[in-house]
NUPARO-513985 format. One record per residue: residue number from 1; y, z, x of N, C-alpha, C, O in turn; chain. Coordinates in pm, whole numbers. Example, Ala and Ser with C-alpha at 12.3 -4.5 7.8 and 13.67 -1.06 7.14 Angstrom:
<1, <-569, 780, 1319>, <-450, 780, 1230>, <-330, 780, 1320>, <-332, 846, 1424>, A>
<2, <-225, 708, 1285>, <-106, 714, 1367>, <3, 787, 1290>, <114, 804, 1341>, A>
***
This chain:
<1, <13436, 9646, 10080>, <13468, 9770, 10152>, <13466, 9741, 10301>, <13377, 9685, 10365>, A>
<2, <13537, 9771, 10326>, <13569, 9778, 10513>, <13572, 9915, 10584>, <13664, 9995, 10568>, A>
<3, <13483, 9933, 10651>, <13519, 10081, 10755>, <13485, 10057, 10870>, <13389, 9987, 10901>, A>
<4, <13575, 10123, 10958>, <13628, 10085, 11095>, <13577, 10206, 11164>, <13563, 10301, 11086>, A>
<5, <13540, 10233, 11303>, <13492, 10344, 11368>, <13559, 10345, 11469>, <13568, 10245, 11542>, A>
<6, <13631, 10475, 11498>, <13677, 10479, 11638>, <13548, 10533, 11758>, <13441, 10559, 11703>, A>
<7, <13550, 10549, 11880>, <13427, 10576, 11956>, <13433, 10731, 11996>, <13339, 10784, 12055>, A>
<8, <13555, 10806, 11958>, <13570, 10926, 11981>, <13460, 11028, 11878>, <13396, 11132, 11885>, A>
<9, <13498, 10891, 11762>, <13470, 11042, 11678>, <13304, 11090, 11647>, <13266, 11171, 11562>, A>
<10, <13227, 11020, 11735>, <13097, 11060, 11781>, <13057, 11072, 11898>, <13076, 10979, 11975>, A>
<11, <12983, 11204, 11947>, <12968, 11188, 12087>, <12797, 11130, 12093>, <12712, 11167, 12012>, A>
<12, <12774, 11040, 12199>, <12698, 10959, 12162>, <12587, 11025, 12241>, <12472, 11020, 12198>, A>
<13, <12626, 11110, 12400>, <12584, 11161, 12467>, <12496, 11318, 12403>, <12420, 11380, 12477>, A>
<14, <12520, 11356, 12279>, <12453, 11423, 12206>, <12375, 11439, 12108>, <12351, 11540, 12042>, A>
<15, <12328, 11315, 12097>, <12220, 11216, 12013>, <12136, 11184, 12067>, <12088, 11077, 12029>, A>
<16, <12078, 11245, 12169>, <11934, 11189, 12227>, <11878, 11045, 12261>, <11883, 10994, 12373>, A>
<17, <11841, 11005, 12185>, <11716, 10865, 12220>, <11845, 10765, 12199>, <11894, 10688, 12281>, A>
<18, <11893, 10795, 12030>, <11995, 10732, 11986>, <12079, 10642, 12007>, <12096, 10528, 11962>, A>
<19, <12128, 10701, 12079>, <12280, 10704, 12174>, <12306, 10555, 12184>, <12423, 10518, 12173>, A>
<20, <12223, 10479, 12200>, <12196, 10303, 12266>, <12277, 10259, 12127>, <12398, 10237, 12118>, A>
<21, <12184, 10254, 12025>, <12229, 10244, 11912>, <12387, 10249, 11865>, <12459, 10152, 11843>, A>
<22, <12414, 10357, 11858>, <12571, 10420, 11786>, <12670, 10309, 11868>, <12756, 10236, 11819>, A>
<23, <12620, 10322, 12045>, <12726, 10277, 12133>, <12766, 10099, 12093>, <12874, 10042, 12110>, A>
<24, <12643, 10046, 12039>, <12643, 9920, 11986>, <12711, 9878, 11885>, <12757, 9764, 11881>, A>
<25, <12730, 9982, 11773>, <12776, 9988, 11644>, <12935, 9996, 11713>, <13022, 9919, 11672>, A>
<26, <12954, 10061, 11784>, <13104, 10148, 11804>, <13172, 10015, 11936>, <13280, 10046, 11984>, A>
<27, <13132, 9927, 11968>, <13154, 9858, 12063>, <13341, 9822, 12009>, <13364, 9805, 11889>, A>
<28, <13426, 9816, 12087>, <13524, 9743, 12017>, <13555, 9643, 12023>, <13536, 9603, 12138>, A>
<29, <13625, 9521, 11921>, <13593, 9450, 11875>, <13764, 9349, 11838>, <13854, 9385, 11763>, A>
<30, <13759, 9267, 11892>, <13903, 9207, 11818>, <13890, 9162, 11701>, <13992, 9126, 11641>, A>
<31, <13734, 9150, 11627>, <13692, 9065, 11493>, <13596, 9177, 11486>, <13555, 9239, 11584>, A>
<32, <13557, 9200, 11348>, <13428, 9207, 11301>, <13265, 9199, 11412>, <13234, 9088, 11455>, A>
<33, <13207, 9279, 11435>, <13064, 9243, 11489>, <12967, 9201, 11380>, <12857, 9165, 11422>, A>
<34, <12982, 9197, 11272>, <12924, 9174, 11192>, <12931, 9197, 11052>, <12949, 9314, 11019>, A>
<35, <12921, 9110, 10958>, <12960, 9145, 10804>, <12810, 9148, 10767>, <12723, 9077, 10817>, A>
<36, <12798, 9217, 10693>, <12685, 9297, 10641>, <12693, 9264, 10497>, <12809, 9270, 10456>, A>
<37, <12607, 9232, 10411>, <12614, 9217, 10288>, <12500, 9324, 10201>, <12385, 9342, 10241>, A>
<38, <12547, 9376, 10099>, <12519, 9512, 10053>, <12434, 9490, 9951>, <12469, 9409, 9865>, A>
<39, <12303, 9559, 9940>, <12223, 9544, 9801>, <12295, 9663, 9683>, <12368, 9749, 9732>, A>
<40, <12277, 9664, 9560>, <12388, 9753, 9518>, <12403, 9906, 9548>, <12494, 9987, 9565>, A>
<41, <12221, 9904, 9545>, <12162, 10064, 9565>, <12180, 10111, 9709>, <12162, 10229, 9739>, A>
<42, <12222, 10004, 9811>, <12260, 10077, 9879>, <12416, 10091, 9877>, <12463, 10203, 9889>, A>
<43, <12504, 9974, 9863>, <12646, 10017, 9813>, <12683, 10114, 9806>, <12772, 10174, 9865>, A>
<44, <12558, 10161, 9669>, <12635, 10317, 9594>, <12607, 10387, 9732>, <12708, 10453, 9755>, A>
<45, <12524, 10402, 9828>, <12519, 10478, 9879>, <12588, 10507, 10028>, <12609, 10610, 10093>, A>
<46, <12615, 10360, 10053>, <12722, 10386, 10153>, <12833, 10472, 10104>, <12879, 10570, 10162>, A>
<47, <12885, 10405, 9947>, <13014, 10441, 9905>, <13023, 10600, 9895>, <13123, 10661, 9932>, A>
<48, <12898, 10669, 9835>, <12894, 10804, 9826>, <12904, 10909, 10006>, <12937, 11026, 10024>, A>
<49, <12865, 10818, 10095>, <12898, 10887, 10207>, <13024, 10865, 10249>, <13071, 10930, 10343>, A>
<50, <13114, 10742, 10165>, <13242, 10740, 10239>, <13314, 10826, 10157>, <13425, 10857, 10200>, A>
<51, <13281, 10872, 10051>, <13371, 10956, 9979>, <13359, 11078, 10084>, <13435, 11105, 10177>, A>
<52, <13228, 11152, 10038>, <13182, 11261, 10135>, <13250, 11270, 10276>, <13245, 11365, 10354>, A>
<53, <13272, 11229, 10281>, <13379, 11218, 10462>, <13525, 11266, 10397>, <13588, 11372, 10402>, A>
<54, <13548, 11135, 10333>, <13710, 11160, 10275>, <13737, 11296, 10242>, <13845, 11345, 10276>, A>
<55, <13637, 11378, 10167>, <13682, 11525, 10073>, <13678, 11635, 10199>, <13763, 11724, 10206>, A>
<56, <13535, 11613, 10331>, <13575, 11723, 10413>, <13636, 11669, 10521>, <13609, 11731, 10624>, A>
<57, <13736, 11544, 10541>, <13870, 11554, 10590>, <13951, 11604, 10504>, <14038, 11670, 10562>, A>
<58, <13964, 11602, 10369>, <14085, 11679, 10343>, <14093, 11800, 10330>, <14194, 11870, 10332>, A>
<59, <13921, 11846, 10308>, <13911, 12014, 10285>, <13916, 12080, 10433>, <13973, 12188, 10423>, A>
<60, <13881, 12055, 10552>, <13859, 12069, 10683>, <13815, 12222, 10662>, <13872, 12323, 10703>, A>
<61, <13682, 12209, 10578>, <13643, 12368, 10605>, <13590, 12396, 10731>, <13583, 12299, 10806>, A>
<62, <13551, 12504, 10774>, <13457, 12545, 10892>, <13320, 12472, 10910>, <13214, 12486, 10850>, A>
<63, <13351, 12402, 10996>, <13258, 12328, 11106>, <13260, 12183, 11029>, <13160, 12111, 11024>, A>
<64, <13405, 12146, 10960>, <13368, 12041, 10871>, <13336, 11922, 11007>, <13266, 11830, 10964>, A>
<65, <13371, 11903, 11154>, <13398, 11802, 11226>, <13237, 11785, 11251>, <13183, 11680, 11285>, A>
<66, <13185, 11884, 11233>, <12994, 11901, 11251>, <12965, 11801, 11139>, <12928, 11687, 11168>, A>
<67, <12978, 11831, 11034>, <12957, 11764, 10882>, <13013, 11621, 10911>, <12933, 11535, 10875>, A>
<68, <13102, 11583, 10954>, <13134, 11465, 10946>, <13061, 11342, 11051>, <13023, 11229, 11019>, A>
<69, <13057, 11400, 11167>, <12979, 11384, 11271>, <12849, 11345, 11219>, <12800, 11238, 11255>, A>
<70, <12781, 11433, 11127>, <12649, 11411, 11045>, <12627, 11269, 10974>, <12537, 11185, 10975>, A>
<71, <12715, 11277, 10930>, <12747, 11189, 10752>, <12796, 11081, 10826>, <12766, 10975, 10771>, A>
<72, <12869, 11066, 10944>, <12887, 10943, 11021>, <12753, 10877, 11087>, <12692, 10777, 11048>, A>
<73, <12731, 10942, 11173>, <12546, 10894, 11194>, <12491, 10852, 11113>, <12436, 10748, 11148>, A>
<74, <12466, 10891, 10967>, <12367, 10917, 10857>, <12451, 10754, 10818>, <12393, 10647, 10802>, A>
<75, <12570, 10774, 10811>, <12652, 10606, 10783>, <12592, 10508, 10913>, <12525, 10408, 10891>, A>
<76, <12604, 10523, 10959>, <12624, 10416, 11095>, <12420, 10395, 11123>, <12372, 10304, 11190>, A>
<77, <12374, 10456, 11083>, <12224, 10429, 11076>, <12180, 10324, 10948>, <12106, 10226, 10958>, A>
<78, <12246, 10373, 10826>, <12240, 10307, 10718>, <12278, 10150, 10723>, <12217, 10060, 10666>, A>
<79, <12383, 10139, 10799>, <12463, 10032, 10796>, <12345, 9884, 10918>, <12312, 9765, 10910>, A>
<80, <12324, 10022, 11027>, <12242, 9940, 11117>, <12100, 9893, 11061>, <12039, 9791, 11096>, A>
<81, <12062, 9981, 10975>, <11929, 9849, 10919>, <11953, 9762, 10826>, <11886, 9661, 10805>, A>
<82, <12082, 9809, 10747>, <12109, 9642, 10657>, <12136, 9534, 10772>, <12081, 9424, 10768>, A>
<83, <12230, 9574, 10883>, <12263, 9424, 10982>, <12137, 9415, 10989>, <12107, 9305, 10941>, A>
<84, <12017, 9486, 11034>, <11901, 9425, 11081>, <11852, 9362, 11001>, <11804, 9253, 11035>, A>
<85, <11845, 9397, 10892>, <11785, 9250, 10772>, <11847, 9170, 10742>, <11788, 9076, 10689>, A>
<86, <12016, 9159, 10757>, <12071, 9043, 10710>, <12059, 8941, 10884>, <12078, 8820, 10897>, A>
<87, <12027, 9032, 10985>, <12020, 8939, 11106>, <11883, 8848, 11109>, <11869, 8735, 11155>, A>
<88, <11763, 8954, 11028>, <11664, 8864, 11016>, <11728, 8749, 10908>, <11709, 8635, 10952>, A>
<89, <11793, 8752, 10790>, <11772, 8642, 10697>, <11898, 8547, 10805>, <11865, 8428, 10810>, A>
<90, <11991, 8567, 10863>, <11998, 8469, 10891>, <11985, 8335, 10972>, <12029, 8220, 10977>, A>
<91, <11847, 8469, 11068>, <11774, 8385, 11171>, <11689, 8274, 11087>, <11634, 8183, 11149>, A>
<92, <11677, 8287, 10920>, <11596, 8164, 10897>, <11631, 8073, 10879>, <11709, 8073, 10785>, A>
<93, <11612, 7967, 10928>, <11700, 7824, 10953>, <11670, 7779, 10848>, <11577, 7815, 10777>, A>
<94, <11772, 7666, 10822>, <11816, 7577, 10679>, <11710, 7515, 10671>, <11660, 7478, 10777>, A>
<95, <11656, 7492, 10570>, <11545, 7381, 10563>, <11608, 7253, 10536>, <11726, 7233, 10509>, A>
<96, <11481, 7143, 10548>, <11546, 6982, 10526>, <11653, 6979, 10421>, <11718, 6875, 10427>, A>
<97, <11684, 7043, 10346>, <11750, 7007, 10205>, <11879, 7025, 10257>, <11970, 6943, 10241>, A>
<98, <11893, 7154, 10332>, <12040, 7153, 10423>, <12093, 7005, 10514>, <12203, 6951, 10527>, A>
<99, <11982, 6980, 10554>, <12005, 6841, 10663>, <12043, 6708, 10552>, <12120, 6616, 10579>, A>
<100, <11970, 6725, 10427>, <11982, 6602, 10330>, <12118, 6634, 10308>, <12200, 6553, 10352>, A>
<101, <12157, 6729, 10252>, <12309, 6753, 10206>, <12380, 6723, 10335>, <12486, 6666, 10309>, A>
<102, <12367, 6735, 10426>, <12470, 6685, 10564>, <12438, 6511, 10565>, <12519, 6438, 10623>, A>
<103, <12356, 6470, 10520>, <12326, 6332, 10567>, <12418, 6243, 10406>, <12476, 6135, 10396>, A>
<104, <12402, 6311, 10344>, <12473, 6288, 10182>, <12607, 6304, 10211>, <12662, 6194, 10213>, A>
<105, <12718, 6440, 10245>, <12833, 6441, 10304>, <12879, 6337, 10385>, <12984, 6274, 10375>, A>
<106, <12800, 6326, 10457>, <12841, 6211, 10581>, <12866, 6103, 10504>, <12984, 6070, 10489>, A>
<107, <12773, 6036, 10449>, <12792, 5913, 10407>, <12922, 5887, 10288>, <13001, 5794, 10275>, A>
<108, <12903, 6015, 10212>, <13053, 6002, 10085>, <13151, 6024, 10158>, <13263, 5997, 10113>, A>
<109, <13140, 6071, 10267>, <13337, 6118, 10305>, <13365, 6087, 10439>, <13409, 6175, 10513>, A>
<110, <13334, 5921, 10498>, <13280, 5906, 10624>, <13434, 5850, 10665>, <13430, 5785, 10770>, A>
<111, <13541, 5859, 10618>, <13666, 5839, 10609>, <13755, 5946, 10723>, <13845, 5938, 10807>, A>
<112, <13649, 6061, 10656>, <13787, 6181, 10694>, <13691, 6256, 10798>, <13579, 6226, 10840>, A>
<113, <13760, 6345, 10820>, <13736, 6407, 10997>, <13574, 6473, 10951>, <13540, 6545, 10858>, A>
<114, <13499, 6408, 11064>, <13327, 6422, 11085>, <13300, 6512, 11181>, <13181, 6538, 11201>, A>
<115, <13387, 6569, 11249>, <13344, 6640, 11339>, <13227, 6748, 11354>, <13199, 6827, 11264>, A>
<116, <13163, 6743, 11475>, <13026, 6848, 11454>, <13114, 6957, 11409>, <13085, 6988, 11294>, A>
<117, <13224, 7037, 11466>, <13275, 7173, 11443>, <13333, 7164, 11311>, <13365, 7270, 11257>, A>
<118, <13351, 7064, 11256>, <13444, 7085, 11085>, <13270, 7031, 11001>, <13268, 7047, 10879>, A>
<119, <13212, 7006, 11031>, <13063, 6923, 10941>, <12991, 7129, 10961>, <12960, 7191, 10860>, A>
<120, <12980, 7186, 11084>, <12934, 7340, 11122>, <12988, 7401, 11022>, <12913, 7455, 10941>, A>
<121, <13155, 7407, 11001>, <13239, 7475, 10904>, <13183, 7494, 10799>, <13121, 7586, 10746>, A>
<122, <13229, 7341, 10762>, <13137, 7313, 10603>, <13018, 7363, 10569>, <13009, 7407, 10455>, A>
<123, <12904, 7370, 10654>, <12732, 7422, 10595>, <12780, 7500, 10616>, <12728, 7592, 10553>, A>
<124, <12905, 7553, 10703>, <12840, 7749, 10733>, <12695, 7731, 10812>, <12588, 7759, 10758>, A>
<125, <12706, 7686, 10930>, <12610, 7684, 11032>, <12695, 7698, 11201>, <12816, 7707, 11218>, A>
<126, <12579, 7696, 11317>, <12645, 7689, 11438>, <12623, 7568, 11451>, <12524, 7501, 11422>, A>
<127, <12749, 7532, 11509>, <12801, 7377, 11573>, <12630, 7338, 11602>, <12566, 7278, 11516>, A>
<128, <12563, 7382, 11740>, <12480, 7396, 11831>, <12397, 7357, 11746>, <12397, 7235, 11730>, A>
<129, <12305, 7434, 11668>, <12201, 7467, 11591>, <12239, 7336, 11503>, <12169, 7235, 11515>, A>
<130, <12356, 7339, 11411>, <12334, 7207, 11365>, <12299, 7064, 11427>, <12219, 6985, 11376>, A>
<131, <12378, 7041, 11560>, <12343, 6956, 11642>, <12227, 6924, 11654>, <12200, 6804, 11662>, A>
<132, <12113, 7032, 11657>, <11976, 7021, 11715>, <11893, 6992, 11607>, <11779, 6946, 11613>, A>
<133, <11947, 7017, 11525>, <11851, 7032, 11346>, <11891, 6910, 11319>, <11800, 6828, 11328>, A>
<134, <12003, 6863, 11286>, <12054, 6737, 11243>, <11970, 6617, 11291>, <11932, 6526, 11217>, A>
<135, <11938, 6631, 11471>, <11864, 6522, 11582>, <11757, 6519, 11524>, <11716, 6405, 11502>, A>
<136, <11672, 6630, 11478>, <11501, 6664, 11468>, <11486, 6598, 11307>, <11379, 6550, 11270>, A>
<137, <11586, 6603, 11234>, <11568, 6543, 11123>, <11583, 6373, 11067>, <11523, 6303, 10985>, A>
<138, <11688, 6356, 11152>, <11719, 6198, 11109>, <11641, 6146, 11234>, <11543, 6081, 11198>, A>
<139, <11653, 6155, 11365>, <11579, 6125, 11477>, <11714, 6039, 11604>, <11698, 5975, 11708>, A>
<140, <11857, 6090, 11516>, <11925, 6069, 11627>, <12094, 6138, 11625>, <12123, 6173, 11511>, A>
<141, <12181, 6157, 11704>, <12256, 6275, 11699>, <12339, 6239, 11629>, <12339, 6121, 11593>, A>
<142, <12449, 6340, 11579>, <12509, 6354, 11442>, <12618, 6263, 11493>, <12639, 6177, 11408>, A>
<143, <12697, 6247, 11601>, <12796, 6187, 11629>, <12759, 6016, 11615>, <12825, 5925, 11563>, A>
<144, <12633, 6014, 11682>, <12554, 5828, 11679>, <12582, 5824, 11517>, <12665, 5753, 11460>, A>
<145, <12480, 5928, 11452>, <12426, 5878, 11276>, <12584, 5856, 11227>, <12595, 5742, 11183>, A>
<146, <12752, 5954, 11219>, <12856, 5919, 11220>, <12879, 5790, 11192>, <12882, 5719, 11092>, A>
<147, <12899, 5777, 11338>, <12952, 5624, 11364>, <12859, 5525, 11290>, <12924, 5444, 11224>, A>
<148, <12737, 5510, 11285>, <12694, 5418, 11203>, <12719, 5398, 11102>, <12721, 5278, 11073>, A>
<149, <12749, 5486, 11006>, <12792, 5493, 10860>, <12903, 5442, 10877>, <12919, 5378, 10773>, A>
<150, <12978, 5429, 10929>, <13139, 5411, 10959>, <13110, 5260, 10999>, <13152, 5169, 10927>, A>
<151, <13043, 5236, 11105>, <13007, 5088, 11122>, <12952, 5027, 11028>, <12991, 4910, 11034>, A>
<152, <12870, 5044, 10928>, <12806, 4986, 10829>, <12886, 4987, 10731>, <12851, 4922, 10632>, A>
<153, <12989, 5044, 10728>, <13060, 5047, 10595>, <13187, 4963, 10650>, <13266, 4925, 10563>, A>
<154, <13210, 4934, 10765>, <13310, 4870, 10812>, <13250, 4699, 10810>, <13310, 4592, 10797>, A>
<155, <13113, 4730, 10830>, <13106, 4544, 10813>, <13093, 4526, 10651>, <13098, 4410, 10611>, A>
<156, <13082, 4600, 10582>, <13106, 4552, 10388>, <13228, 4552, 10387>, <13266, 4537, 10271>, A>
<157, <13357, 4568, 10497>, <13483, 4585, 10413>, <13546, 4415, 10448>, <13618, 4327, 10399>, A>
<158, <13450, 4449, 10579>, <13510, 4290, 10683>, <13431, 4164, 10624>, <13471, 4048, 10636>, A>
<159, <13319, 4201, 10562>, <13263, 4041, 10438>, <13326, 4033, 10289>, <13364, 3927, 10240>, A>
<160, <13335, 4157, 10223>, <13413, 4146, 10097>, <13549, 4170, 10080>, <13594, 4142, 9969>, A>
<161, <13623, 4214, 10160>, <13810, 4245, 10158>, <13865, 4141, 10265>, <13819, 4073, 10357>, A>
<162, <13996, 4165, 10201>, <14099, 4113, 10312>, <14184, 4187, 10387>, <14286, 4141, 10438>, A>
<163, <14132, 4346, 10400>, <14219, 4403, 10476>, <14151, 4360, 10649>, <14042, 4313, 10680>, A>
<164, <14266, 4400, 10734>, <14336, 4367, 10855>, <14208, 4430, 10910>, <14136, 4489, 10829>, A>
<165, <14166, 4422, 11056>, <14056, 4499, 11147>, <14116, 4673, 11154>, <14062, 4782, 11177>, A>
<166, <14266, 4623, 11120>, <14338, 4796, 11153>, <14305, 4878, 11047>, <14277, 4998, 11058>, A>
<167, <14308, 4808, 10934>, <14312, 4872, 10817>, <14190, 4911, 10811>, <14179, 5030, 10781>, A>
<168, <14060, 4835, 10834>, <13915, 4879, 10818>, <13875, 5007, 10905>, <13798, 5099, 10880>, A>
<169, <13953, 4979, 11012>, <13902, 5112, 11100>, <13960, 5206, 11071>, <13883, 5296, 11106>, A>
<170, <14067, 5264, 11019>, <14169, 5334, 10911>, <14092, 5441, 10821>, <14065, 5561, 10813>, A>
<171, <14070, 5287, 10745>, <13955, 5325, 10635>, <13859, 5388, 10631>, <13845, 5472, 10543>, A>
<172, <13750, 5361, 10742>, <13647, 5432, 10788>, <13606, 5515, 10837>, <13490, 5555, 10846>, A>
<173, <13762, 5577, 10898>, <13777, 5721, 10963>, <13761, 5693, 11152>, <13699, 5773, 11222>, A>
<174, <13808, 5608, 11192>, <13853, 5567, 11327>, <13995, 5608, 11316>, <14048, 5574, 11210>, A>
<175, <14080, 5683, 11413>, <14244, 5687, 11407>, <14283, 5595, 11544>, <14401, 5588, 11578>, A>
<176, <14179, 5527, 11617>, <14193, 5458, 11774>, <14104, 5314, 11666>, <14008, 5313, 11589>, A>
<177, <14221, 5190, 11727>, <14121, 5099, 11677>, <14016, 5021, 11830>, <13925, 4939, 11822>, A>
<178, <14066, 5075, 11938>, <14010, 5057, 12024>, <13860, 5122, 12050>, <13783, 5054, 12117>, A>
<179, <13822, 5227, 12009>, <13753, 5305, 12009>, <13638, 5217, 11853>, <13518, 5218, 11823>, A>
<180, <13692, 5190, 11828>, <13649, 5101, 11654>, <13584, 4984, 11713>, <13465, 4971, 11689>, A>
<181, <13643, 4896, 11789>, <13565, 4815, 11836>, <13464, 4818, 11955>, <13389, 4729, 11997>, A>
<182, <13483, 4945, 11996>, <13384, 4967, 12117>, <13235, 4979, 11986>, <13144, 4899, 11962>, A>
<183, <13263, 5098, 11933>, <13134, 5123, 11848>, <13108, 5003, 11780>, <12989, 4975, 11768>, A>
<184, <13178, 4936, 11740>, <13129, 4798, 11652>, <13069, 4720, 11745>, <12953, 4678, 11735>, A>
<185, <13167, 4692, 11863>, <13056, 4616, 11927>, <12904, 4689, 11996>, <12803, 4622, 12011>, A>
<186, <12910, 4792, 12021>, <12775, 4848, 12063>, <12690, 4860, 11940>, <12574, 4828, 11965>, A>
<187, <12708, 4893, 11828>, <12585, 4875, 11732>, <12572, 4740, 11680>, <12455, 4716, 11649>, A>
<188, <12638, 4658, 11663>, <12624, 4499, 11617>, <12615, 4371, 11700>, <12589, 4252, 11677>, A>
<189, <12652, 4461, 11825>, <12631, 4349, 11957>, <12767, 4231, 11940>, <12770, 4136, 12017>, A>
<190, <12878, 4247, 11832>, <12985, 4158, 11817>, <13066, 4274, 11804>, <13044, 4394, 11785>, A>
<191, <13216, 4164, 11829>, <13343, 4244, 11777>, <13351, 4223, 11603>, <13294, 4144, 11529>, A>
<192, <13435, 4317, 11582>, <13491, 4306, 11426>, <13537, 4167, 11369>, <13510, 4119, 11259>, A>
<193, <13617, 4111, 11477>, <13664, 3944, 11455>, <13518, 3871, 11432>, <13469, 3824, 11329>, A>
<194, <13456, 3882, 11593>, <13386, 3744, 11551>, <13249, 3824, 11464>, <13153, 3747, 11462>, A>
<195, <13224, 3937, 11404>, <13146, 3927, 11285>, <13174, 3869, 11148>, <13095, 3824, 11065>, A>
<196, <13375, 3887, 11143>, <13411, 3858, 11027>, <13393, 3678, 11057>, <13327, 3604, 10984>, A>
<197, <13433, 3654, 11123>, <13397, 3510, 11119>, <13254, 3443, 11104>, <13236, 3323, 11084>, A>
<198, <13161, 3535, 11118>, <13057, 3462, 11123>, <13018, 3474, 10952>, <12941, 3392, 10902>, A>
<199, <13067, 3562, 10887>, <13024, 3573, 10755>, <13097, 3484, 10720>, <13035, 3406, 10648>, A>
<200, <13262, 3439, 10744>, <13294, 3376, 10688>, <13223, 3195, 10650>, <13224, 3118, 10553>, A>
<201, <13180, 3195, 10763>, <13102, 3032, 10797>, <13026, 2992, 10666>, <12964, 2886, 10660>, A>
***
């Protein structure tokens, strides 16, 4: 269910203490301020006030704009303490098991695009927050832990295969092979060549 509020159709200035409130709810919005997720018992009960609106717009008895005015508040109050509990649950941060499953992702699909903002996507987390959780858990940042997996999996391709230095960095989820050997050489202290050569010896 979706319902939309215009700012007319409550005057906010006649709500007393209130007023702070409603004006927050009624803010406008190019997206959503918030999706709210519904326990059932209250469902039914949003749903029963959106009917209740619907019947005295169509009946427009005497003083129905009073009544609606009511039943809108009485909505828009309802609605504001579910955001408040779904804002508490989702202030509670992921525990380690979230960070294990990011450290597990990484390593199976270290091929294809790692990015903090597409890795955020995926948990359904903030970029930010993951950034900071990710550091506090492994003990170093998601872009470093990245590339290592990618480097470590690039020196098993360069001792057991015969594909090309292009092809390994390809493989590993580098699209710059220049950029491939910078990180190779900063975590291994060699280039891709002379590691493959040294295994070869």
């Amino acid at each position: 269910m979706q319902v939309s509020f215009c700012r007319r159709i409550v005057e906010p200035g006649t709500l007393g203490d209130d007023w702070d409130l409603v004006l927050d709810l009624l803010q406008p919005a190019a997206k959503p301020i918030a999706v709210i997720r519904l326990a059932p018992e209250t469902f039914a009960e949003v749903a029963a006030l959106c009917r209740q609106l619907e019947a005295e717009a169509r009946d427009r008895g005497p003083g129905f704009r009073s009544l609606q005015r009511l039943r809108l508040m009485e909505l828009l109050l309802l609605l504001s303490r579910c955001r408040g509990r779904t804002g508490a649950q989702a202030a509670a941060r992921p525990g380690p098991s979230t960070m294990e499953e990011v450290v597990r992702f990484i390593r199976e699909h270290s091929g294809e695009d790692l990015s903090l903002v597409q890795l955020a996507a995926r948990f359904r987390l903030n970029a930010s927050y993951l950034s900071r959780a990710f550091a506090r858990h492994t003990g170093i940042h998601l872009v470093e832990y990245v590339n290592r997996v990618r480097i470590e999996k690039g020196c098993m391709l360069l001792k057991r295969s015969g594909m090309s230095i292009l092809e390994i960095a390809l493989w590993v989820g580098y699209n710059n092979i220049s950029y491939f050997n910078r990180c190779f050489r900063r975590i291994t202290g060699m280039s891709p060549r002379e590691y493959r050569a040294r295994r070869e010896r």
